[in-house]
N, C-alpha and C positions, 0 to 999 in steps of 0.2 A: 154367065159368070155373075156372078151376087155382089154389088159394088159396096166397095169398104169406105165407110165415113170416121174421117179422122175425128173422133172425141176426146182424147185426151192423148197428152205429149207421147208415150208409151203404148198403148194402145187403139187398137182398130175394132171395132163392131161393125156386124151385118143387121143393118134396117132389115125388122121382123113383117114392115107392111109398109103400106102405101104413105100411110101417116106417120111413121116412123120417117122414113124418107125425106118426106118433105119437114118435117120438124126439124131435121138432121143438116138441110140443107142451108133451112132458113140461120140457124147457129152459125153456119160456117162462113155466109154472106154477112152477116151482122156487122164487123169490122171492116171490110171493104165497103158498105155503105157508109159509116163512119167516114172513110179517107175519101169518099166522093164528093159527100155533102162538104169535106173541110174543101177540098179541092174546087169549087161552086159555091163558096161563101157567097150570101147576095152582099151587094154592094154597100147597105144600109150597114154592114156587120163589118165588113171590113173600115168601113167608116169612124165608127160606132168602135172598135177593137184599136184605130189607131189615133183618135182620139183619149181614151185610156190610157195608152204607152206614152203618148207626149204628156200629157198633163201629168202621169208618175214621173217621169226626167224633168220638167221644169219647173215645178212647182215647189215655192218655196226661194225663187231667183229672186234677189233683190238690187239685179243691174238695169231692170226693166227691159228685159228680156225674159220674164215670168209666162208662168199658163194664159195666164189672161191676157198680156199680148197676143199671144199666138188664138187665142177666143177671140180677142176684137179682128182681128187679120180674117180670120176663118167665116163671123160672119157681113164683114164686110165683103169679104171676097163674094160669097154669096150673096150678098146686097147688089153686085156692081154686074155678079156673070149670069146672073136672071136678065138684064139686060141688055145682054149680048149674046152671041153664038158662038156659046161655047160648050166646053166637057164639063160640065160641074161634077161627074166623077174626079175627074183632076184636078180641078179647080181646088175643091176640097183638099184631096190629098195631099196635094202643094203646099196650101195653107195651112194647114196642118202639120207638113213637115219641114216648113221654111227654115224654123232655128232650131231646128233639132240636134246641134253640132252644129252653132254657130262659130265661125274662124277665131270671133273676137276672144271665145272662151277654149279654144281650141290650138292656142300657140301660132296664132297666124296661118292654120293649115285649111287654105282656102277649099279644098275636097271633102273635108273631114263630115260636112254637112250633106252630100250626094252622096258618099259611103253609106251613113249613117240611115238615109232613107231609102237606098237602097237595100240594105239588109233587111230591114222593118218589111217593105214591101214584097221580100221574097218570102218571108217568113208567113205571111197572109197568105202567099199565093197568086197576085197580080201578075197579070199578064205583062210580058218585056215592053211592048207598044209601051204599056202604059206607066211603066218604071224608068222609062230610058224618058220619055217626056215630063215628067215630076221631077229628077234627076238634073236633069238641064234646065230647067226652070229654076231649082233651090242652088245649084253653081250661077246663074245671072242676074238673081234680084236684085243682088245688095245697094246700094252705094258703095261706088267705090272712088269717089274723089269729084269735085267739079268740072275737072276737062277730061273726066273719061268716062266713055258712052255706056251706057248698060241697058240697051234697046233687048227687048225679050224678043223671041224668035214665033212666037206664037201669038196667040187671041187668052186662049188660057195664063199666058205669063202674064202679057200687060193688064190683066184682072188682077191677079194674086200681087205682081209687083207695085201695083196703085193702093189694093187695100192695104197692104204692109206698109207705103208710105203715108197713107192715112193718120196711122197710126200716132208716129212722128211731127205731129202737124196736133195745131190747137193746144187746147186745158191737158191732154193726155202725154202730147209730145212735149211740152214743157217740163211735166211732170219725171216723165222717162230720160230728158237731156240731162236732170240733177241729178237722177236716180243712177243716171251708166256714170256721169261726171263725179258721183260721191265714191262709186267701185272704184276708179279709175286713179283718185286721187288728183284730180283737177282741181286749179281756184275754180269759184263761181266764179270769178271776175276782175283782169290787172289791165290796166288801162294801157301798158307797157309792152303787152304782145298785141301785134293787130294780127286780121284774120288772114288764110291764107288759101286760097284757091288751087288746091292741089291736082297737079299736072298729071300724077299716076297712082295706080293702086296702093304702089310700097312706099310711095310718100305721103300719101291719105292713112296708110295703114302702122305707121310708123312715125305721126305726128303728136306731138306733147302741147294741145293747146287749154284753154280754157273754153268753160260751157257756155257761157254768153257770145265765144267765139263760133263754137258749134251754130250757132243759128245763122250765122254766116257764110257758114264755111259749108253746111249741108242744108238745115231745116226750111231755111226761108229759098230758096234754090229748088223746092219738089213740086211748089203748085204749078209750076209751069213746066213740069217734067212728067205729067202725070200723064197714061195714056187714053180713058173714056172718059165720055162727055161727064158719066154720073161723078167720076173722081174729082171731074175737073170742079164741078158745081159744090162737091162738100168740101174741095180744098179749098176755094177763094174766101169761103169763111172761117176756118182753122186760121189763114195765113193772116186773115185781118184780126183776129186774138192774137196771133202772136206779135203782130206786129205792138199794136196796144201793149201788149204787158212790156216789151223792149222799150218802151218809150216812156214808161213808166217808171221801170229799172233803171232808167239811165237817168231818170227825175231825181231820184233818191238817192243813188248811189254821188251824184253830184251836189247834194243838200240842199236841191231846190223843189222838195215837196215832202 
């Protein structure tokens, strides 16, 4: 029996020869190599594709929670997990999707952020392994108050969660305490609230303080929260700028420099 190749929606033709055939075939293959190669993305592209999608959503923040945090995060994270042993597949990925649906902009909905890279990462194609640990990683970076613990479960977290607080720390994290403290509608500074060391999430997550309190109350509390040695070595210098510039603010704001 002479096989029918389907050429067009309505119609069937019989291949006249060998090279009809195979011409016939290779057409029909065409599109299933297509859905192979998406389905076998190399990692570079997936990479490289969800960098893209994050810097289209944040770009343009002006709570200092911008692309370019999550750039400094991404290659810090890469800074720290070359010297460790880790997935720098996910390392990346993490870093890359840490604020992607951050709570703060998000109505307090502390998942909104593992939804959100979740869908991302199906939509690539990534394997479950490796979306269920990205996943769990961007639900336990955060800060979420001084007396509650947010120890990462992995090697891959405490990378990505040291480069994110990096971040926060030094010229940059000063920079970003005004920047979220100007969204937020905080004084810089009333001598009338002191800080306050909060005991849970929803009391960390639902306090009305001031930004010079911020370094109190979180900034100055991560150099010694960090979890690799390299963290540990970039933070005692961030922590010793920040300390300087507090001690200089507090020169001035009291009229004695």
């Amino acid at each position: 029996m002479p096989i029918a190749v389907l050429c067009e929606p309505t119609r069937f033709l019989q291949p006249k020869s060998h090279d009809d055939l195979c011409a016939a075939r290779k057409e029909i293959t065409k599109p299933f190599s297509r859905i192979s190669d998406y389905y076998n993305m190399p990692r570079p592209e997936i990479i490289q594709k969800t960098s893209d999608h994050v810097k289209q959503l944040l770009s343009g923040n002006g709570a200092g929670h911008d692309w370019w945090h999550v750039h400094r995060v991404w290659r810090n994270a890469l800074l720290i997990g070359r010297q460790e042993d880790v997935d720098l597949f996910v390392v990346e990925l993490a870093a890359l999707l840490h604020d992607i649906a951050d709570w703060k902009f998000q109505g307090g909905d502390e998942k909104a952020g593992s939804r959100a890279a979740r869908e991302w990462l199906m939509s690539v194609n990534v394997d479950e392994t490796t979306i269920s640990h990205v996943c769990e990683m961007v639900d336990d970076l955060s800060f979420k108050g001084a007396g509650v613990q947010t120890s990462m479960k992995t090697k891959e977290g405490m990378v990505v969660q040291d480069a994110d607080r990096l971040d926060a720390l030094g010229a940059v994290g000063i920079a970003r305490a005004f920047a979220y403290g100007g969204y937020k509608g905080q004084e810089i500074h009333n001598p009338e609230i002191s800080p306050t060391l909060h005991q849970s999430f929803e009391e960390y997550k639902n306090s009305r303080s001031t930004t010079i309190n911020h370094f109190y109350e979180k900034l100055l509390l991560l150099r010694d929260l960090m979890n690799t040695e390299t963290a540990r070595r970039i933070a005692a210098h961030r922590h010793e700028f920040m300390v300087a510039y507090l001690n200089r603010f507090f020169l001035e704001a009291d009229g004695k420099a």
